[in-house]
C-alpha positions as CSV (number, residue, x, y, z in Angstrom):
1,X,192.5,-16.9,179.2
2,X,191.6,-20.3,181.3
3,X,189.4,-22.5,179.8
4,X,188.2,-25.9,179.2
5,X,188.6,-28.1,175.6
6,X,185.8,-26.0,174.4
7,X,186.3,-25.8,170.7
8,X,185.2,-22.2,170.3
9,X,188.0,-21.1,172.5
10,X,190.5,-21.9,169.9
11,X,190.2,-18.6,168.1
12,X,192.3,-16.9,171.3
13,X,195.2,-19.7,170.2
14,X,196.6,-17.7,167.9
15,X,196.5,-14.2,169.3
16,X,200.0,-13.1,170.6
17,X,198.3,-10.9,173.4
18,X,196.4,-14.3,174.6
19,X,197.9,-16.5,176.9
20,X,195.6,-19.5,176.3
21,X,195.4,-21.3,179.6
22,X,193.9,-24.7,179.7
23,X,192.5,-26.4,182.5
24,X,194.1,-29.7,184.6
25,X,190.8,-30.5,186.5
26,X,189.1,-31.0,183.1
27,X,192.2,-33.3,182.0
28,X,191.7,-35.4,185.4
29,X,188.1,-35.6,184.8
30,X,188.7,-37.4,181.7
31,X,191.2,-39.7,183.5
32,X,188.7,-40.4,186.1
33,X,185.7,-41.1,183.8
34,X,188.2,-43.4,182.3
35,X,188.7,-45.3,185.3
36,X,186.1,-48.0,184.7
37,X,187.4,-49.1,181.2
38,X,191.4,-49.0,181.4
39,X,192.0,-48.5,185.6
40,X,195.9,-49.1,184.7
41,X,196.4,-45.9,182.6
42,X,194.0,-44.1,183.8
43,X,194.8,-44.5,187.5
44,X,198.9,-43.4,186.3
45,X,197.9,-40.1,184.9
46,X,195.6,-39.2,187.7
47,X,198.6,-40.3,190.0
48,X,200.9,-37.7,188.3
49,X,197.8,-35.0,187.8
50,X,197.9,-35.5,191.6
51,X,201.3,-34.7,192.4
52,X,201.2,-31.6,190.2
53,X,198.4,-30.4,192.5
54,X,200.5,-31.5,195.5
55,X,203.1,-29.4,193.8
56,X,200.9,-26.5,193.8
57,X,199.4,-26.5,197.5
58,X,203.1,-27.0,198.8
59,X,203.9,-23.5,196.6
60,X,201.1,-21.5,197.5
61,X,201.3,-18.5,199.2
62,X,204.8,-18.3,197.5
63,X,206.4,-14.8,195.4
64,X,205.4,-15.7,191.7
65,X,209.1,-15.5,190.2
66,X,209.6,-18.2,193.1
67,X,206.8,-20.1,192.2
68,X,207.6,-20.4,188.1
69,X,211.2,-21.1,189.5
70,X,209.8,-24.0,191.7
71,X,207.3,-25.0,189.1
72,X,209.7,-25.7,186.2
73,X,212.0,-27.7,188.7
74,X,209.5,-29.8,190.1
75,X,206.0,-29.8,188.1
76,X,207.6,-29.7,184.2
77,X,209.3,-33.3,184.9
78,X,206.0,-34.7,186.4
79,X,204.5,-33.5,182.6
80,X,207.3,-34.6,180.7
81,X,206.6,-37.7,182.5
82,X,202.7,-37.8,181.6
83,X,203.4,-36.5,177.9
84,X,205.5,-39.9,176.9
85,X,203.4,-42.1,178.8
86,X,200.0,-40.3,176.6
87,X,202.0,-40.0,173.7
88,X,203.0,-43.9,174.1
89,X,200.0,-45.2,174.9
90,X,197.7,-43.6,173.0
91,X,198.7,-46.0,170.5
92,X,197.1,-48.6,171.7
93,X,194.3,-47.6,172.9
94,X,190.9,-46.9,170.8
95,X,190.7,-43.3,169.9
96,X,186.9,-43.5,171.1
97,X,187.3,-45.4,174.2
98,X,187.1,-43.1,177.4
99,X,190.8,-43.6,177.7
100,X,191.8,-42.7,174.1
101,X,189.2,-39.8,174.7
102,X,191.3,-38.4,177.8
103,X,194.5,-39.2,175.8
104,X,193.2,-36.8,172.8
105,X,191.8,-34.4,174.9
106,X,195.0,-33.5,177.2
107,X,197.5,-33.9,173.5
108,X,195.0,-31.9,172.1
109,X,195.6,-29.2,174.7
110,X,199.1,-30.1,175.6
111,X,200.8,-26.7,175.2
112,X,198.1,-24.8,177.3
113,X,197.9,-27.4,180.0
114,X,201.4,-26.3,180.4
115,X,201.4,-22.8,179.8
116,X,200.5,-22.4,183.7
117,X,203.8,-23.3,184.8
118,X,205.8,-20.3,182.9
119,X,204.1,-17.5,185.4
120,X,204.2,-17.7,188.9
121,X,200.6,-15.3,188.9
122,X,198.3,-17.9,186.6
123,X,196.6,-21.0,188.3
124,X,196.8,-24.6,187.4
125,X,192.9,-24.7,187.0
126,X,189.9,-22.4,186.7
127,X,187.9,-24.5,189.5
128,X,187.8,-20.9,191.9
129,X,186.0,-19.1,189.1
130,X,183.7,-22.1,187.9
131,X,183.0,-23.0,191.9
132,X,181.9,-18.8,192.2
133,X,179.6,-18.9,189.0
134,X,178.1,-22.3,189.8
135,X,175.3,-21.1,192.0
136,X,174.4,-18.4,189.4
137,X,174.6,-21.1,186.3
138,X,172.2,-23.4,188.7
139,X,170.1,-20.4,188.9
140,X,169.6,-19.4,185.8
141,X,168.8,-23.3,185.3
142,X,166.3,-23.3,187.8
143,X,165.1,-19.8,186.9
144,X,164.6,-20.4,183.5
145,X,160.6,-20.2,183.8
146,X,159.9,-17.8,186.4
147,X,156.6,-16.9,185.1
148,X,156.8,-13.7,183.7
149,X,160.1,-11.7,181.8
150,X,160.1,-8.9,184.9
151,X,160.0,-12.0,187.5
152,X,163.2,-13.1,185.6
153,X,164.4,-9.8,185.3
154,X,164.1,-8.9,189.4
155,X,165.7,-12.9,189.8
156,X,168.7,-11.5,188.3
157,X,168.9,-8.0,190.2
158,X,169.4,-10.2,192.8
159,X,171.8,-12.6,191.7
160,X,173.8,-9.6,190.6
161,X,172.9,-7.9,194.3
162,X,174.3,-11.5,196.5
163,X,176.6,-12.3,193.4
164,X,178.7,-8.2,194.2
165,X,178.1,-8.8,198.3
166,X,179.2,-11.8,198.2
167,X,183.0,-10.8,195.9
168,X,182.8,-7.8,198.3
169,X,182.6,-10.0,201.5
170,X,179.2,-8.1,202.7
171,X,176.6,-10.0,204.7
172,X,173.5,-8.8,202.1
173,X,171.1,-9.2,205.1
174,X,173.0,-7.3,207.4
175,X,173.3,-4.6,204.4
176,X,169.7,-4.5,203.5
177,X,168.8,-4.5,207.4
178,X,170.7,-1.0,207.4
């Protein structure tokens, strides 16, 4: 299970048939955010959140076993690396400052930020599934007043409709044309 900090995902922690995955894009946002206040620390952790992506493109495509293999040799010194430089610095920072926020966040999650690199088949973020659900979550945004309940229940026959032609790899307007 890939997620973000979200406390209420904490529950799956703690089941043994739960791999709790977290997510390295939300880790870098933090950095980024951070940017502004403390560009010295956060600029170092993006640097290495960097290279672990640079990591991953240069292993994609790979067998799985291979790719663990490859991971643990290259990407677990790069977080080894980042863990005693948070660990360090969060020290001196201000737990509520946007760096000591990005500092909590990623110790907070430390163990499933790394839980990616022990399986060749799981993924260092879950930016493919939130870039594939972000047209219906803006949707259903958008949607939320469409005048009447069936108006919003015919709006989401068709997200479903463009949401399954669109996993399928079907033009829907070629599919209704026939």
């Amino acid at each position: 299970l890939q997620t973000d900090g979200y406390a209420a995902y904490n529950q799956y922690k703690s089941k043994k048939d739960v791999v709790h995955l977290a997510c390295w894009a939300h880790a870098r946002r933090y950095f980024e955010q951070a940017l502004d206040q403390d560009k010295v620390r956060a600029k170092y952790a993006m640097s290495i959140i960097q290279n672990l992506y640079a990591i991953e493109r240069e292993i994609e495509g790979i067998d799985p076993s291979k790719k663990k293999e490859l991971r643990l040799e290259k990407s677990l010194p790069l977080i080894n690396k980042l863990g005693k430089f948070i660990s360090e610095e969060n020290k001196k920072v201000l737990p509520k400052s946007l760096i000591g926020k990005a500092f909590t966040y990623s110790i907070n999650l430390w163990d499933s930020l790394q839980a990616y690199l022990y399986n060749g088949e799981l993924r260092i973020d879950n930016n493919l599934v939130e870039n594939s659900i972000r047209p219906n979550a803006l949707g259903r945004k958008n949607y939320l007043f469409a005048g009447s309940h069936e108006a919003a229940q015919r709006t989401a026959i068709f997200y479903t409709f463009f949401g399954t032609c669109k996993y399928h790899g079907v033009n829907p307007q070629k599919w209704l044309e026939t």
